[in-house]
NULUM-556957 format. One record per residue (C-alpha): residue number from 1; residue in one letter; chain; z, x, y. Coordinates in steps of 0.1 Angstrom, whole numbers, plus 2048, in hexadecimal, padded with zeros to 3 digits. Layout:
! NULUM-556957
+------+------+-------+-----+-----+-----+
| resi | resn | chain |   z |   x |   y |
+------+------+-------+-----+-----+-----+
|  NUM |    A |     A |   Z |   X |   Y |
...
+------+------+-------+-----+-----+-----+
! end
This chain:
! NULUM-556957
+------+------+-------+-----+-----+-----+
| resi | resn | chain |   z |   x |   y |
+------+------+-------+-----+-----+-----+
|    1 |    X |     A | ACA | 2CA | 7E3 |
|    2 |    X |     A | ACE | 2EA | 7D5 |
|    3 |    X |     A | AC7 | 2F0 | 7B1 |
|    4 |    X |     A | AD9 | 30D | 79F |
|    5 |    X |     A | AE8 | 32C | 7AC |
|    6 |    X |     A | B0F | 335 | 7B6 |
|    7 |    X |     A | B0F | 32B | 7DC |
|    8 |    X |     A | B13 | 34D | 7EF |
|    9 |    X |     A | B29 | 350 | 80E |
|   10 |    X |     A | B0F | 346 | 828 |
|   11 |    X |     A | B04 | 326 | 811 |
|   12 |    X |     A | B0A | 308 | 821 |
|   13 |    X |     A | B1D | 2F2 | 80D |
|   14 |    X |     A | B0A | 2CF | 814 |
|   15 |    X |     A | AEC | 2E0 | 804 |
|   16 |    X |     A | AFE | 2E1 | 7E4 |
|   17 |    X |     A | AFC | 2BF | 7CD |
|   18 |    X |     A | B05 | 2A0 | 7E0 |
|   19 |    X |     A | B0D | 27F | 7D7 |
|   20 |    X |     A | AE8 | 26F | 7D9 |
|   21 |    X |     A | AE1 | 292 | 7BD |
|   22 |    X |     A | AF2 | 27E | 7A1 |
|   23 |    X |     A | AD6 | 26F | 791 |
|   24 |    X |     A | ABF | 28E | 795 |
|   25 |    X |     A | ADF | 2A3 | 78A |
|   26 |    X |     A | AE1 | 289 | 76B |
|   27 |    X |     A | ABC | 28E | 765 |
|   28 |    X |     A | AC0 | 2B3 | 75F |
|   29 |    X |     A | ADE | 2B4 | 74E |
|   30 |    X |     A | AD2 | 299 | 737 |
|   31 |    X |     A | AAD | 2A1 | 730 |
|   32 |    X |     A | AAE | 27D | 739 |
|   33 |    X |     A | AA0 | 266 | 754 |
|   34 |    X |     A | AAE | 252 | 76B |
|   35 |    X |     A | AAC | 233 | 77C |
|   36 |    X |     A | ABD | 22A | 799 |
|   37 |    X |     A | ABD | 209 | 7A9 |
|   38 |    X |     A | AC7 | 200 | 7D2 |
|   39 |    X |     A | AD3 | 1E8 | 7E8 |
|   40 |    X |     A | ABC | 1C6 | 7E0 |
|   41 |    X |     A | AB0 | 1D7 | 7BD |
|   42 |    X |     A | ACE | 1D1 | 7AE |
|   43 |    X |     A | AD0 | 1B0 | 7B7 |
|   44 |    X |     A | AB6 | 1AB | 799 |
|   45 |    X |     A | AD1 | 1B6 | 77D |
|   46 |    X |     A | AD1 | 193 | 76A |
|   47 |    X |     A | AF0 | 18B | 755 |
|   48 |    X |     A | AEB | 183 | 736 |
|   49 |    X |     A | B0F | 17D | 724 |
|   50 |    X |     A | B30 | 186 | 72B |
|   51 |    X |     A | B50 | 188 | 717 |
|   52 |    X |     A | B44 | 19A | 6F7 |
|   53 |    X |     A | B5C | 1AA | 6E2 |
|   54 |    X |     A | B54 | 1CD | 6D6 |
|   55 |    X |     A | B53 | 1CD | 6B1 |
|   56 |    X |     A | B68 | 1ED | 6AA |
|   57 |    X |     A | B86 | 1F5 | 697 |
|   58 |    X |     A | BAB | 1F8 | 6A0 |
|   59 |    X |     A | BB3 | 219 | 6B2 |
|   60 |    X |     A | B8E | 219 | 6C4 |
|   61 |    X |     A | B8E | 21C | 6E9 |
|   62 |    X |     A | B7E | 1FE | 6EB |
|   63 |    X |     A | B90 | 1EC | 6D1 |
|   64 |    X |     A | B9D | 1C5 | 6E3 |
|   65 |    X |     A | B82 | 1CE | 6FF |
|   66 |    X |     A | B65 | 1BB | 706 |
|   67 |    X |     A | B41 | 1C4 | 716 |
|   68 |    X |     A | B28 | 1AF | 72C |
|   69 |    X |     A | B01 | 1B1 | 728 |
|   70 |    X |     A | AEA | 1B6 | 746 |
|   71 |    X |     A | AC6 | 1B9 | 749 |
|   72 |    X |     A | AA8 | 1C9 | 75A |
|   73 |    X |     A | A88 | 1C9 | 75A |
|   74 |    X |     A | A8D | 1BA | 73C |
|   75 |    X |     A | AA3 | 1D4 | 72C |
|   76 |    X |     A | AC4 | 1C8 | 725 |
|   77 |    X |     A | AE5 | 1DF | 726 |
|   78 |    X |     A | B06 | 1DE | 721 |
|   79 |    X |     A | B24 | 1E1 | 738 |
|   80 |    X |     A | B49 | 1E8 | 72E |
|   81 |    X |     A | B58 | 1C3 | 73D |
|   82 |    X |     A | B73 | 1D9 | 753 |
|   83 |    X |     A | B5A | 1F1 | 762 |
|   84 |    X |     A | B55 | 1EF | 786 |
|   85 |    X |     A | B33 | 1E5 | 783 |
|   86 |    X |     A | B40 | 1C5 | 777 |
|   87 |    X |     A | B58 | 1C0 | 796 |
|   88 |    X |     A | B40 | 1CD | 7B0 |
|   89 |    X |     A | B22 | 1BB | 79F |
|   90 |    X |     A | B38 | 196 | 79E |
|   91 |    X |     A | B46 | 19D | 7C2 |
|   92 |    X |     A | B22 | 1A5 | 7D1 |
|   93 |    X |     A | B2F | 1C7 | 7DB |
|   94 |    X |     A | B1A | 1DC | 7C4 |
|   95 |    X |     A | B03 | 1F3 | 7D8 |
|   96 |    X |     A | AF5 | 20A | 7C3 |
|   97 |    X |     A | AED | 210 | 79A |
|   98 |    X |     A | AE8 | 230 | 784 |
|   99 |    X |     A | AD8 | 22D | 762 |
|  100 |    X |     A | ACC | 247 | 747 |
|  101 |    X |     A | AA9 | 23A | 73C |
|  102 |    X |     A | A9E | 23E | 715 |
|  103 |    X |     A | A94 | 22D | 6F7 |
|  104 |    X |     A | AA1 | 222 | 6D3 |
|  105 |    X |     A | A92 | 21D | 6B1 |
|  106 |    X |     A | A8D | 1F6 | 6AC |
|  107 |    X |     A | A80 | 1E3 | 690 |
|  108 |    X |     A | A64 | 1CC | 69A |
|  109 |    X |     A | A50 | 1BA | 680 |
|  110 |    X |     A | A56 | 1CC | 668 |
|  111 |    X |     A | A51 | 1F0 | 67C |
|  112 |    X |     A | A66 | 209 | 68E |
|  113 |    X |     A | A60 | 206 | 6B2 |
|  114 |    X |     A | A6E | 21B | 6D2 |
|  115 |    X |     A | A78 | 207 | 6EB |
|  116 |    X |     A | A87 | 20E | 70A |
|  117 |    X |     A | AAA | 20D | 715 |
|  118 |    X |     A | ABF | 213 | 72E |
|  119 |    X |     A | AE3 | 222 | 734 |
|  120 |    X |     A | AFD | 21B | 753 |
|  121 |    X |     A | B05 | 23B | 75F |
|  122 |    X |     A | B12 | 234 | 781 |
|  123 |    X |     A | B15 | 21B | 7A0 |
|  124 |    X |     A | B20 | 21B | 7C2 |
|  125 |    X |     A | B30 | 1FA | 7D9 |
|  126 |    X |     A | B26 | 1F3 | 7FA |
|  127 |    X |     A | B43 | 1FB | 80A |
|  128 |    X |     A | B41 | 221 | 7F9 |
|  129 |    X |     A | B1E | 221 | 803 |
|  130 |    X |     A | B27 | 21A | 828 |
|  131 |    X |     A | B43 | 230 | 82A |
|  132 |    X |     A | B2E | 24C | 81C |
|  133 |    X |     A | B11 | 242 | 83A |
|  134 |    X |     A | B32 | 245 | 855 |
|  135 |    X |     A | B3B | 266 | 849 |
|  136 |    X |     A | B14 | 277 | 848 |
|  137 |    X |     A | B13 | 267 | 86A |
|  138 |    X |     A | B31 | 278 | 875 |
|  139 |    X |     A | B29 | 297 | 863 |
|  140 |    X |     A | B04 | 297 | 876 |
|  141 |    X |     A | B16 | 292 | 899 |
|  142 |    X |     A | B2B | 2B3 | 890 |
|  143 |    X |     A | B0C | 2C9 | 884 |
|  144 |    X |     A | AF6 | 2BB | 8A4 |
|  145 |    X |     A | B10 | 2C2 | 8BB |
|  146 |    X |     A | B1E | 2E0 | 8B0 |
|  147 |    X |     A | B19 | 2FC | 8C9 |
|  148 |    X |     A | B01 | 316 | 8B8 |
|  149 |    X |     A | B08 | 340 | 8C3 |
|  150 |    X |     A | AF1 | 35B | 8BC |
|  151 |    X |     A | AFE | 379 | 8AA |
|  152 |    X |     A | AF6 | 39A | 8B8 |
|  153 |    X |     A | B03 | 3BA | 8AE |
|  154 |    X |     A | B19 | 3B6 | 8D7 |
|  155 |    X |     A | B29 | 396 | 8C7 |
|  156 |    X |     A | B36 | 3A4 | 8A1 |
|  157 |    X |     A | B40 | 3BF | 8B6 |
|  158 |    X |     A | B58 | 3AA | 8CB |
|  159 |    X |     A | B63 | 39C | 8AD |
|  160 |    X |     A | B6A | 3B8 | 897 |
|  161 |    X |     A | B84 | 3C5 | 8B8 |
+------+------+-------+-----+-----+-----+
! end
């Protein structure tokens, strides 16, 4: 991963932000941390309720929409009820999840309290996940068998004729 800078003409591209960057790239950008959960972790995302409305006017973007709550590690979240989380979490296809760690002012007893929360930034299925792995396998096989010439001044000579 490569971290700032314009790439220059001998940069190689796949050492420019990937795919597996995002939650670092969200960390920066966000001054935030983030949380990302694989494979059997995300088997531990407990629903909690389904089927809220959202409690917005007329003309919101969520207006007639409704949200699930999840939870982990004992925080719960909240989860637009037509994101693909929802369809990839319910269809045991969900592979992968993003979220943006922080906290929140809460009264307890009588006091204002942090406590934490978290934010879905991101997910992957399995079947993304494995077509990814297929195409770096691929991609490998071409860099390892590529056939490697050393430049000499005789050879950008033959070229340049």
């Amino acid at each position: 991963m490569s971290v700032g800078g314009e790439p220059t003409s001998n940069s190689n591209p796949s050492t420019f932000w990937q795919v597996g960057d995002i939650p670092r790239l969200i960390q920066l950008l966000t001054k935030k941390s983030v949380m990302e959960l694989k494979a059997r972790q995300v088997l531990k995302i407990k629903q909690i309720s389904t089927g809220n409305k959202y409690k917005v006017d007329e003309g919101h973007p969520f207006h007639g929409q409704e949200y699930n709550v999840y939870q982990y590690n004992g925080i719960a979240f909240t989860v637009n009820a037509s994101d693909e989380f929802v369809n990839w979490r319910n269809a045991g296809k969900l592979f992968s999840v993003d979220f943006t760690e922080g906290t929140r002012q809460r009264e307890v007893d009588g006091q204002m309290v942090d406590v934490p929360t978290i934010q879905l930034v991101g997910c992957t299925n399995i079947d993304q996940e494995v077509a990814m792995a297929k195409t770096e396998s691929t991609l490998a096989k071409i860099y390892r068998d590529a056939e490697t010439t050393v430049v000499t001044d005789d050879v950008i000579a033959d070229l340049l004729k």
